[in-house]
ZADO-1210 file (C-alpha; in nm, 4 decimals, padded with zeros to 6 digits):
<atoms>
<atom x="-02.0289" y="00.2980" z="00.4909" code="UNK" pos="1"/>
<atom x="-02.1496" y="00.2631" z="00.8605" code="UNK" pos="2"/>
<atom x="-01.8732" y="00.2554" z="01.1136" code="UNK" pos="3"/>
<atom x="-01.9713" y="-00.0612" z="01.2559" code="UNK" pos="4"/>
<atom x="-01.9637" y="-00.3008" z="00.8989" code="UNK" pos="5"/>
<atom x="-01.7171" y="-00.5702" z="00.9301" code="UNK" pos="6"/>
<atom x="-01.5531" y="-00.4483" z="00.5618" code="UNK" pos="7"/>
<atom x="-01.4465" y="-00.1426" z="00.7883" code="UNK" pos="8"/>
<atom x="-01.0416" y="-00.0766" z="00.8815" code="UNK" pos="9"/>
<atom x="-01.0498" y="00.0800" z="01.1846" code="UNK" pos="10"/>
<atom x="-00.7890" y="00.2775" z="01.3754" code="UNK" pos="11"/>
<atom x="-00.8794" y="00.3219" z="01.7284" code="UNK" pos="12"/>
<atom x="-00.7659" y="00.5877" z="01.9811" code="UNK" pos="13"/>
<atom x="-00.4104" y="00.4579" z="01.8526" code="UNK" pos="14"/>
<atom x="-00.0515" y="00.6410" z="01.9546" code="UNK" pos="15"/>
<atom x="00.3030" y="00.5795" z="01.8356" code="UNK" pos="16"/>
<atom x="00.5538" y="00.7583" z="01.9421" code="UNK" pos="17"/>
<atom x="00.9564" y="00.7686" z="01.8143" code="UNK" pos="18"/>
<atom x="01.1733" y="00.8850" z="02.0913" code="UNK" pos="19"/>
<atom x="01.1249" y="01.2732" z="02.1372" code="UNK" pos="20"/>
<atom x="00.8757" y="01.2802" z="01.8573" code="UNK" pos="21"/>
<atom x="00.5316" y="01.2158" z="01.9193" code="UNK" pos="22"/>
<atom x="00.3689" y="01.0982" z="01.5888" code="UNK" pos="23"/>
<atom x="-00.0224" y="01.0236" z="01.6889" code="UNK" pos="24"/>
<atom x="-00.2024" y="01.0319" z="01.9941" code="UNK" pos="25"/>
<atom x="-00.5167" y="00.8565" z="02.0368" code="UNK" pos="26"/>
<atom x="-00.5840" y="00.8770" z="01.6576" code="UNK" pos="27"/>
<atom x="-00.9007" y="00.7336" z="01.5553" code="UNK" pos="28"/>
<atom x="-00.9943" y="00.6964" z="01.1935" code="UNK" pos="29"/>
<atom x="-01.2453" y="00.4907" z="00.9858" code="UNK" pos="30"/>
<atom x="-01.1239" y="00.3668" z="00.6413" code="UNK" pos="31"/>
<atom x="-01.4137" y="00.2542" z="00.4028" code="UNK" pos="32"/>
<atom x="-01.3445" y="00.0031" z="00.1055" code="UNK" pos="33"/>
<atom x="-01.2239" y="00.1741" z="-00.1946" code="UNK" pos="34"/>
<atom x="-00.8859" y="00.3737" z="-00.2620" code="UNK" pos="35"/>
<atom x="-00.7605" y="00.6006" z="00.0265" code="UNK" pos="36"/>
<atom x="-00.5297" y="00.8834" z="00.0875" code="UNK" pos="37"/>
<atom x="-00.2964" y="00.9336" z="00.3666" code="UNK" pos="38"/>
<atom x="-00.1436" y="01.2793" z="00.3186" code="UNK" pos="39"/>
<atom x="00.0779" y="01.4489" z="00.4999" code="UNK" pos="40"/>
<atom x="00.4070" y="01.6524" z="00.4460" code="UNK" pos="41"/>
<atom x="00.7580" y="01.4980" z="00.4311" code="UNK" pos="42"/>
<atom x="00.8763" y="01.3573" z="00.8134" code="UNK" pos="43"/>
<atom x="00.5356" y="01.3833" z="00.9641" code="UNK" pos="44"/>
<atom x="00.3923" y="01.0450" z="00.9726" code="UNK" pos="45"/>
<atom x="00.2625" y="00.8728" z="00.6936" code="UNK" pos="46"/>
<atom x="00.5524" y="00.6248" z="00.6597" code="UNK" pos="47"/>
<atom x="00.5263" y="00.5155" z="01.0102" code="UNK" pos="48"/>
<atom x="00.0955" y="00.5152" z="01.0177" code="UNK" pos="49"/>
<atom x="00.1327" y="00.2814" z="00.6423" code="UNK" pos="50"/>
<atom x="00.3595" y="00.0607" z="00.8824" code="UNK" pos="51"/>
<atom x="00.1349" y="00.0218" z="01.1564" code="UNK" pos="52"/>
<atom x="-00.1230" y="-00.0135" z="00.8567" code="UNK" pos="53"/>
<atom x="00.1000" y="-00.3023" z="00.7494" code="UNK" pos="54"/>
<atom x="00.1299" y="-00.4433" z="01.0974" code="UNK" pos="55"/>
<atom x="00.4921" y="-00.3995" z="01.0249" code="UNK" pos="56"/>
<atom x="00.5445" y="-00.1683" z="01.4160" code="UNK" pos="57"/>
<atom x="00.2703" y="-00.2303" z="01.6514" code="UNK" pos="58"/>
<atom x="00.1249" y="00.0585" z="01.8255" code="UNK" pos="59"/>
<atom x="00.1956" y="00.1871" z="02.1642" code="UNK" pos="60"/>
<atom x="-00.1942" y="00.2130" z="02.2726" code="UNK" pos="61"/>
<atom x="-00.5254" y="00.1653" z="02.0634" code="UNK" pos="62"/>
<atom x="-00.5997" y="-00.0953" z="01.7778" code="UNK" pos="63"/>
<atom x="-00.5907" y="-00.1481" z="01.4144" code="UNK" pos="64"/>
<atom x="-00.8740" y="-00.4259" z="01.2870" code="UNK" pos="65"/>
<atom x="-01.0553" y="-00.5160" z="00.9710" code="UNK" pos="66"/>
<atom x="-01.2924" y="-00.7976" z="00.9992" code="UNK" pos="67"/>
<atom x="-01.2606" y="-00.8332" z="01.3442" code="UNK" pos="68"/>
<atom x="-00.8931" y="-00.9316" z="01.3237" code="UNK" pos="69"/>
<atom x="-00.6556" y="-00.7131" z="01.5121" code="UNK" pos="70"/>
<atom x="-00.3340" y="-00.6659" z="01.3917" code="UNK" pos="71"/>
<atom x="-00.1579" y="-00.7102" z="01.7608" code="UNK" pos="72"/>
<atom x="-00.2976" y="-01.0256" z="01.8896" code="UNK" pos="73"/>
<atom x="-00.3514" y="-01.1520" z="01.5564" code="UNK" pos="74"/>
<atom x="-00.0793" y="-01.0198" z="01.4037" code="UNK" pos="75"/>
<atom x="-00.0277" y="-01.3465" z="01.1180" code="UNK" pos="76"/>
<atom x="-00.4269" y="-01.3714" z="01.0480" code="UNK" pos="77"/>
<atom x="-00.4365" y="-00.9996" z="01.0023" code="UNK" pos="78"/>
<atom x="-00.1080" y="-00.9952" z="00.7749" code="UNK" pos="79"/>
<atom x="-00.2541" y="-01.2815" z="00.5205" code="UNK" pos="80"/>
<atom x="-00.4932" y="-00.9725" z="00.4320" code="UNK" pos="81"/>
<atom x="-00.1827" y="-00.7329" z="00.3559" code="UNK" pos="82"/>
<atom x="00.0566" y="-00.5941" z="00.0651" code="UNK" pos="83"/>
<atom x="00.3045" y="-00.3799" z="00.1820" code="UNK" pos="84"/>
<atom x="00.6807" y="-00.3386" z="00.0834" code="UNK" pos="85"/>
<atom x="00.9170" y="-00.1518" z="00.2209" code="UNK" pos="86"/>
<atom x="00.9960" y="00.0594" z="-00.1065" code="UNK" pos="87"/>
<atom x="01.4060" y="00.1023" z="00.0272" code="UNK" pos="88"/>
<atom x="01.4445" y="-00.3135" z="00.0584" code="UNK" pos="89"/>
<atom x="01.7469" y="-00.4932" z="-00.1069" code="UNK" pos="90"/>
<atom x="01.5751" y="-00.7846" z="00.0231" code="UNK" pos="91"/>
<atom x="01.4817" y="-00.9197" z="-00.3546" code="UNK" pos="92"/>
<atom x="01.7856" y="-00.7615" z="-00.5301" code="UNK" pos="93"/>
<atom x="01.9400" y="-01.1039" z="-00.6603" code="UNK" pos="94"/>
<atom x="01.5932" y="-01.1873" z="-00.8544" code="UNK" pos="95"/>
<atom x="01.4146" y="-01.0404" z="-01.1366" code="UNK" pos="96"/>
<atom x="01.0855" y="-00.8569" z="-01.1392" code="UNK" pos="97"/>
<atom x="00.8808" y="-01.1211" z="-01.2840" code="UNK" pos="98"/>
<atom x="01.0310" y="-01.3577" z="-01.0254" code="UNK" pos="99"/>
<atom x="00.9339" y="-01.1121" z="-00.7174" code="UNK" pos="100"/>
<atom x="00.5832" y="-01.1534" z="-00.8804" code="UNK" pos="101"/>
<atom x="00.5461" y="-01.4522" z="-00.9021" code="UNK" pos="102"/>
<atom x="00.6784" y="-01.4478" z="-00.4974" code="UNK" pos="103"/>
<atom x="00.3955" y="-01.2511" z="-00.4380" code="UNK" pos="104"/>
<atom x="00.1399" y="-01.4855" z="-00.6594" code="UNK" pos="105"/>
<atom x="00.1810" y="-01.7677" z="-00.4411" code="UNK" pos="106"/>
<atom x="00.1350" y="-01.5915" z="-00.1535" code="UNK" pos="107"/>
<atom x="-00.2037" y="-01.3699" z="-00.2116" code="UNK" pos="108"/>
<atom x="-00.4470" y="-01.6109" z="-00.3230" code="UNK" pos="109"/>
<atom x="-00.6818" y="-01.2917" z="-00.4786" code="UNK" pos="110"/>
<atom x="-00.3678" y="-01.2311" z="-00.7097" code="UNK" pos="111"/>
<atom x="-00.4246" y="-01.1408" z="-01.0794" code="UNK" pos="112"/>
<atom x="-00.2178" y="-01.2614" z="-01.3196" code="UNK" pos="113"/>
<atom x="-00.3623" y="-01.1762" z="-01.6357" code="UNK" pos="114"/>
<atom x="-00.3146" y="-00.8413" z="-01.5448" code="UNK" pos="115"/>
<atom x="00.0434" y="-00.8527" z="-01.5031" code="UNK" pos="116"/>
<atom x="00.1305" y="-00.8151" z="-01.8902" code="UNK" pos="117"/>
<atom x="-00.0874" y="-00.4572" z="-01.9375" code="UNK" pos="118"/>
<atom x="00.0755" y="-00.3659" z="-01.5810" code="UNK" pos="119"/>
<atom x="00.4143" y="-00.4305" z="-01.7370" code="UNK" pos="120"/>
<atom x="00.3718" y="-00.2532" z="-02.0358" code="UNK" pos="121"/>
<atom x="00.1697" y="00.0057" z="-01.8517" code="UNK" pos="122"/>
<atom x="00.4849" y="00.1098" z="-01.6453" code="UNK" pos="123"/>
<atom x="00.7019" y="00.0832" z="-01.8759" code="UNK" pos="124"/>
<atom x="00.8962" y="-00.2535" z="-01.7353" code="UNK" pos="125"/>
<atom x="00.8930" y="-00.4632" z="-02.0472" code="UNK" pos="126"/>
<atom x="01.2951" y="-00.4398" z="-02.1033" code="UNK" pos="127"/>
<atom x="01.3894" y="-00.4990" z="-01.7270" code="UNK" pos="128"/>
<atom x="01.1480" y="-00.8023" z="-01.6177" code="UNK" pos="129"/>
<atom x="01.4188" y="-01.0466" z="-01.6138" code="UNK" pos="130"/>
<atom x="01.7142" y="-00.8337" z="-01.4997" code="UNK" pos="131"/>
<atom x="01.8088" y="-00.9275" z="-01.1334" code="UNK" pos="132"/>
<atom x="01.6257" y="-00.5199" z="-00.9284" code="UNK" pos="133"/>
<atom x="02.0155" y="-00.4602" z="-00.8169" code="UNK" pos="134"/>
<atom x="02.0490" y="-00.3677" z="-01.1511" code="UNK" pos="135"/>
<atom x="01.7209" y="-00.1275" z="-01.1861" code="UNK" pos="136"/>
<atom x="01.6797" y="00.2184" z="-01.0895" code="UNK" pos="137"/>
<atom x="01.4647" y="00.3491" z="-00.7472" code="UNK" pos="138"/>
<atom x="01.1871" y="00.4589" z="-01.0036" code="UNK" pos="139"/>
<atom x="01.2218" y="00.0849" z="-01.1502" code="UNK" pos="140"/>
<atom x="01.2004" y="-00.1053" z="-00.8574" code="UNK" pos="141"/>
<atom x="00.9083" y="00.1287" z="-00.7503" code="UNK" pos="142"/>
<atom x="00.7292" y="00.0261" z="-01.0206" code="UNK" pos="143"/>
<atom x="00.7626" y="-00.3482" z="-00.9479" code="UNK" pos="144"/>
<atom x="00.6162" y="-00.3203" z="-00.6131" code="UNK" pos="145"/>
<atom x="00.3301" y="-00.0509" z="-00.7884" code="UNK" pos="146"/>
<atom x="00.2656" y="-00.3368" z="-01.0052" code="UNK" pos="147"/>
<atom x="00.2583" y="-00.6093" z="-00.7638" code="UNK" pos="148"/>
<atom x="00.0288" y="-00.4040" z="-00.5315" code="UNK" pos="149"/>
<atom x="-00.2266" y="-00.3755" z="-00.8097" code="UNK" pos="150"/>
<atom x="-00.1702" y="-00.7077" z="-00.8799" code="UNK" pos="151"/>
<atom x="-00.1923" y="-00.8644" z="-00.5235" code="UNK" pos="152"/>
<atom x="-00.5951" y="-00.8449" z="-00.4539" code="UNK" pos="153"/>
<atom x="-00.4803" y="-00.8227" z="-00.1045" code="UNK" pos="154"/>
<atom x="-00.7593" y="-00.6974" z="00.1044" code="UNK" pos="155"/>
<atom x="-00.5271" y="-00.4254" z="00.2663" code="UNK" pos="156"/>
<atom x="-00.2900" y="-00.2498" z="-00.0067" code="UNK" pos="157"/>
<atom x="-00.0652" y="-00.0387" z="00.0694" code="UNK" pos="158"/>
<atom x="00.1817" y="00.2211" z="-00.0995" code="UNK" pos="159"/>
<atom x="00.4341" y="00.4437" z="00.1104" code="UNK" pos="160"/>
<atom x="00.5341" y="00.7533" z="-00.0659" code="UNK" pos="161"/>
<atom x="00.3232" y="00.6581" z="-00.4185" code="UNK" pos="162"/>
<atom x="00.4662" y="00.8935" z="-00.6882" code="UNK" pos="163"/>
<atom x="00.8462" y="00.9149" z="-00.5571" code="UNK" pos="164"/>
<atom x="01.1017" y="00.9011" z="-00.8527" code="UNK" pos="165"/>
<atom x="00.7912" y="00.8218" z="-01.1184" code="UNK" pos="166"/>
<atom x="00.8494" y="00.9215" z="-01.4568" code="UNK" pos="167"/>
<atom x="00.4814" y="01.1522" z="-01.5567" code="UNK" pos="168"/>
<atom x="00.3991" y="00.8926" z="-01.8044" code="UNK" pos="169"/>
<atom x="00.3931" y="00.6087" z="-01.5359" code="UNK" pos="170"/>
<atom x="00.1706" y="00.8514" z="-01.3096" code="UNK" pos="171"/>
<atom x="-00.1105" y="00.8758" z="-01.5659" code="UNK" pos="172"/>
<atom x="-00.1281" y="00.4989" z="-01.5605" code="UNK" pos="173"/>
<atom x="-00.1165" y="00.4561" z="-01.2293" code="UNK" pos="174"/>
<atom x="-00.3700" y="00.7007" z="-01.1728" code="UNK" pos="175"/>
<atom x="-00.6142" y="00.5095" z="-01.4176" code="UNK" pos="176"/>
<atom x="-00.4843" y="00.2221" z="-01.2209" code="UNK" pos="177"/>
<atom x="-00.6411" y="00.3779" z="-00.9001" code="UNK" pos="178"/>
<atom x="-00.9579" y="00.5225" z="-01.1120" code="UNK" pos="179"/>
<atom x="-01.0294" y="00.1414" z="-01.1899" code="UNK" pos="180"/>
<atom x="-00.9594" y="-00.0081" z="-00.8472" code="UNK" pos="181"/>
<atom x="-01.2179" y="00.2777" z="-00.7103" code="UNK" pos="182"/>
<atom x="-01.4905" y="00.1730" z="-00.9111" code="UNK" pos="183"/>
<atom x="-01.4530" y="-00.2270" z="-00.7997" code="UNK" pos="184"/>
<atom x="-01.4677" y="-00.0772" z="-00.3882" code="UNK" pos="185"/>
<atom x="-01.4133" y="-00.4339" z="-00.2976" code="UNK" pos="186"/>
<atom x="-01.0310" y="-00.3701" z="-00.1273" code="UNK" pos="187"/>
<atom x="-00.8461" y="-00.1427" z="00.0954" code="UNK" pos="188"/>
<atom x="-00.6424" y="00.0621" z="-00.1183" code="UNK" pos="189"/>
<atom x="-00.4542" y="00.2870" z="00.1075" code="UNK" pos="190"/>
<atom x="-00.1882" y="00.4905" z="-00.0876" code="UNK" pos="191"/>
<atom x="00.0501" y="00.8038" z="00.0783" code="UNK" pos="192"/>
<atom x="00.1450" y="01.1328" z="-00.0513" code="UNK" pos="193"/>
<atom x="00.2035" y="01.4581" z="00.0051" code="UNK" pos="194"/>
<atom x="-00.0722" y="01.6081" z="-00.1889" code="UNK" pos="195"/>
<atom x="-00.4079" y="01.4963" z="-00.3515" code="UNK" pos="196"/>
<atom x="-00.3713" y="01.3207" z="-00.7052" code="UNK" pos="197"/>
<atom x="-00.6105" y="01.4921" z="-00.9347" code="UNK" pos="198"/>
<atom x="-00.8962" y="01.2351" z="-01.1155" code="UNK" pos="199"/>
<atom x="-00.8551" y="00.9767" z="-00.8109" code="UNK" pos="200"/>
<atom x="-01.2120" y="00.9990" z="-00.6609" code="UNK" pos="201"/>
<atom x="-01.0476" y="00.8679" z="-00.3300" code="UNK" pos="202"/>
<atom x="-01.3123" y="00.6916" z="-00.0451" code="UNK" pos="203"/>
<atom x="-01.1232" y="00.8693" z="00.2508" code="UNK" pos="204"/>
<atom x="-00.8380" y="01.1378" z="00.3346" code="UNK" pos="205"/>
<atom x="-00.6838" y="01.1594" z="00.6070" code="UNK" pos="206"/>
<atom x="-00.4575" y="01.4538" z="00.6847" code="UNK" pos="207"/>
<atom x="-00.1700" y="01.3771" z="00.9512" code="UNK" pos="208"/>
</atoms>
């Protein structure tokens, strides 16, 4: 995809810095449609650059835009375009899973909803819909924002940290998950690890 098409995120000559620990300076990357791969290892980054992704922290210097839209001085246009969840919240302990979704349905007008039921089975959710997250496991909860990302049709997905405390079974169908969402190349699907998931035939990598 040329640099210059609209579709394109862009990260321009960007830097973010924590105090005494320089992150990125003047990082500039070009993220095409389709499923994407920031990879890094543990306490070097990725967190903080799905953030900025997220316009959750705003950068220091540079830009992040898709369409046009910045996410600095346009921070609420450019977040109507954006999933992203803090995987450690308690913010949505006291409701159930399907609740949180349908949160999340009236507030991505893309979202699916007929795929909720094979994303439910999928991950193995079925007995904990309706019990209030307090009361699910990390790996649980993980898999209720996995399925609401998937779910979402936001324009700009993003996953921190994708197969942390994932059972192998709910990997395979996530993978698929990210095999499908590939082929469609009609979202930003920006996922972070610490190595590449085999079968995912990812639009962009980018090592930090």
């Amino acid at each position: 995809m040329n640099q210059q098409d609209p579709a394109t995120l862009s990260i321009t000559t960007l830097s973010f810095t924590y105090p005494d620990q320089p992150l990125f300076d003047n990082l500039s990357v070009t993220i095409p449609l389709g499923v994407s791969l920031i990879r890094c290892d543990e306490s070097r980054g990725k967190s903080t650059l799905i953030r900025l992704l997220a316009g959750e922290i705003m950068p220091e210097h540079g830009k992040i835009s898709v369409n046009g839209i910045c996410s600095d001085n346009e921070k609420s246009l450019y977040q109507k375009h954006v999933f992203y969840i803090d995987p450690r919240t308690e913010k949505f302990d006291q409701i159930s899973a399907m609740q949180y979704l349908a949160q999340i349905e009236r507030t991505h007008l893309d979202f699916d909803s007929v795929r909720i039921p094979h994303l439910i089975n999928g991950l193995g959710l079925a007995p904990h819909q309706d019990k209030p997250l307090y009361m699910l496991s990390a790996g649980s909860k993980r898999k209720v924002w996995i399925a609401a990302a998937i779910a979402s049709g936001a324009k700009i997905t993003l996953i921190d940290d994708l197969t942390a405390a994932l059972d192998l079974g709910s990997i395979e169908f996530i993978t698929e998950q990210l095999i499908q969402i590939s082929q469609q190349c009609d979202r930003h699907f920006i996922v972070s690890h610490y190595d590449t998931l085999d079968r995912v035939p990812f639009a962009a990598v980018i090592d930090i």
